[in-house]
C-alpha positions, 0 to 999 in steps of 0.5 A, spaced: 810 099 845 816 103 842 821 107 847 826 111 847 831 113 853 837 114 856 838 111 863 836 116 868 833 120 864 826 122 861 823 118 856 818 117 851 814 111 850 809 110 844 802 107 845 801 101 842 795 099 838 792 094 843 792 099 849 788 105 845 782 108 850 786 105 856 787 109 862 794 113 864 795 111 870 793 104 869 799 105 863 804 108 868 802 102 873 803 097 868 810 100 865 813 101 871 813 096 875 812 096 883 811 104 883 805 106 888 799 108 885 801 115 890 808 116 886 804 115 879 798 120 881 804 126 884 808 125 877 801 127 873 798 132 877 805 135 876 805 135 870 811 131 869 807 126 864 805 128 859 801 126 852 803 128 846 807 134 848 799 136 853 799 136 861 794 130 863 790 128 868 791 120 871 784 118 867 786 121 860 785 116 855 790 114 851 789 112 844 795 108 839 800 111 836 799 116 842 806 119 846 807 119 852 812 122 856 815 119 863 820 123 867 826 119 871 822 115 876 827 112 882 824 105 885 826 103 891 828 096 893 821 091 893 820 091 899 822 098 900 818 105 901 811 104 899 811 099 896 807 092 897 810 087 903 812 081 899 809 076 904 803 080 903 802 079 895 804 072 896 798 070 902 792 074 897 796 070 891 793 063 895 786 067 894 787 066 886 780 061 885 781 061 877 785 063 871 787 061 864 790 066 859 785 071 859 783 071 865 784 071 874 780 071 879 781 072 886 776 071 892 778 077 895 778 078 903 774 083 907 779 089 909 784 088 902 781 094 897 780 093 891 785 098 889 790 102 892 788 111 893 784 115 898 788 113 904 790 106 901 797 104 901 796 098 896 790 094 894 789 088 891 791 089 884 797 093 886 799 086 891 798 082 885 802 085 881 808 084 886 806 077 886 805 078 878 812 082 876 813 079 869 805 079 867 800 084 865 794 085 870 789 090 870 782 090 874 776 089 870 771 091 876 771 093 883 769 091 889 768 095 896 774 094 902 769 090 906 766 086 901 769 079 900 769 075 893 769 074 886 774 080 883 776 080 876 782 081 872 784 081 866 791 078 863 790 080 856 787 087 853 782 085 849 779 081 855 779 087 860 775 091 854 770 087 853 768 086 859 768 093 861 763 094 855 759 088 858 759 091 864 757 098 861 752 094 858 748 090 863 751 084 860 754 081 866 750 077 871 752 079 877 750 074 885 751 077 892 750 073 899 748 077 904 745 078 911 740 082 912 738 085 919 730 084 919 724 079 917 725 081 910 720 079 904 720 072 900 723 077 894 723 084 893 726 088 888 729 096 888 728 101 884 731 107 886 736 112 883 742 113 887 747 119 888 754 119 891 757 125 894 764 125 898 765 128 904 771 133 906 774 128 909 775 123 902 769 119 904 764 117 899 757 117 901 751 115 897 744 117 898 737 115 895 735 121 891 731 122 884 736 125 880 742 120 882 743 114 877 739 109 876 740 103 880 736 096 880 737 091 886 733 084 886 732 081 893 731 073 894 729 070 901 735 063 901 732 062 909 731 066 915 736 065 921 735 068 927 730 073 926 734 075 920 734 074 913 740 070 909 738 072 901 741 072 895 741 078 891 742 080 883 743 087 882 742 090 874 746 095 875 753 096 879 753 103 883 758 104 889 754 101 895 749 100 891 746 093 895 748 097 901 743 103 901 738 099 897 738 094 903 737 100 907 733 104 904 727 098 904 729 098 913 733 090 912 740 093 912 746 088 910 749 086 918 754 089 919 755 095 915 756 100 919 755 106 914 749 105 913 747 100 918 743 099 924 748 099 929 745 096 935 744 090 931 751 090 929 753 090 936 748 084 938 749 080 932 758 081 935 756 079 941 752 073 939 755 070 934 761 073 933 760 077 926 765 083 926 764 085 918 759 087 913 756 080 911 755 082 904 760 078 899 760 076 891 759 070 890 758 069 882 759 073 876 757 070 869 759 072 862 762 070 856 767 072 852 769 072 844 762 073 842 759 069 846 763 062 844 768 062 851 762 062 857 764 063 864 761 062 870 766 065 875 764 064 882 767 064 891 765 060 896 763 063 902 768 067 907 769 061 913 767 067 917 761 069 915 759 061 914 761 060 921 757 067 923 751 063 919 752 057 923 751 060 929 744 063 928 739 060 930 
């Protein structure tokens, strides 16, 4: 990556070969260190950025040889204005559960999102860049904010292309525990199209409607606790909420959701044994990389509080 500038001035850097088809403002986060998704966002839409001369919109997609036009861009101090707080990116580091030159896997926690955006100042790739400052990272997949689990990162691009043509292509085994409220079937699979829709407010919202994406959920009874079913699910495709309204849809929604949830058993289910979050979390991902020959099965143990909510079930 070639790059021409003066200090304090606008500068143009040329895409290198390896980073054709990624995204511009996972360039931009890449290249300038500690900046807040939010400062990346403003300099596009600004139109301060630019690609070969042309505006650009944050998801443009660069392709080698492209160049890229970057305005002056003033940082504060790490643990200034907008950025992440050290001692944050540092406990979400003691989450890293594997990682080896291509790859690092965290067990994200319940309330950290994915990603910075949409009212989010930072989220967990934005933490451990910070905690990373000298290494390229770059989210594989997303999970909810209230999800807890496997999240995938990828250290070199090669790896991260990969896997995102793995997960376009269903080639990623994907296993979720959850908790459903109800006396649930021993097994059950959904298949039902899904649409999301945002609300006035930036909230994303997903329904059960024919003419959304096609989205395949299995549901497979682990035990009965309680009145409720404790089950693992493997879900085909990866819509946004996908188990969570699928879950619904059937009348076993995931305890402790509560946008799509049943909010007097979220109350009982408080009360009685101390749930107070969504009880769906990632529990394992396998696949393989370099055409097949490096498997992995990548995998996160159970939240303590969703065990100990578990435990104390009946």
């Amino acid at each position: 990556m070639a790059e021409t500038s003066a200090k304090g001035a606008v500068r143009t850097v040329d895409v290198a070969e390896d980073r054709d088809g990624q995204r511009l403002d996972n360039f931009l986060l890449g290249l300038l260190k500690g900046a807040p998704r939010s400062l990346i966002y403003r300099i596009v839409r600004s139109g301060e950025v630019r690609i070969n001369g042309k505006r650009a919109k944050p998801d443009s997609r660069l392709a080698g040889g492209d160049r890229v036009r970057i305005p002056p861009v003033r940082l504060g101090e790490p643990d200034a204005g907008e950025g992440p707080p050290s001692g944050m990116a540092e406990r979400l580091a003691e989450h890293i559960v594997f990682e080896d030159r291509a790859l690092l896997v965290l067990n994200k926690p319940c309330g950290i999102a994915a990603h910075g955006g949409s009212g989010v100042r930072f989220g967990a790739i934005e933490l451990l860049r910070r905690a990373r400052p000298n290494e390229t990272l770059e989210l594989v997949h997303r999970l909810d904010r209230d999800t807890s689990g496997v999240l995938v990162l990828a250290k070199k691009r090669s790896a991260l292309l990969e896997l995102q043509r793995q997960m376009r292509e269903g080639g990623i085994r994907k296993r979720y525990l959850a908790l459903l409220v109800g006396r649930m079937a021993d097994s059950f699979t959904v298949d039902v199209a899904l649409q999301k829709s945002v609300l006035s407010g930036g909230e994303r919202m997903v329904r059960v409607n024919a003419e959304g994406k096609e989205s395949v959920s299995h549901f497979q009874l682990i035990e009965r606790r309680g009145g409720h079913s404790y089950a693992e699910v493997r879900i085909e495709t990866g819509r946004t909420h996908q188990i969570r309204v699928h879950a619904a849809h059937l009348g076993h929604p995931v305890a402790g959701d509560e946008k799509y949830g049943d909010r007097e058993a979220n109350r009982r289910l408080r009360d009685q044994v101390g749930l107070k979050r969504m009880f769906l979390h990632a529990a394992s991902l396998e696949f393989a990389l370099d055409e097949g020959r490096s498997p992995y099965v990548l995998s996160a143990p159970l939240a303590p509080e969703l065990a100990a909510a578990l435990d104390r079930l009946a």
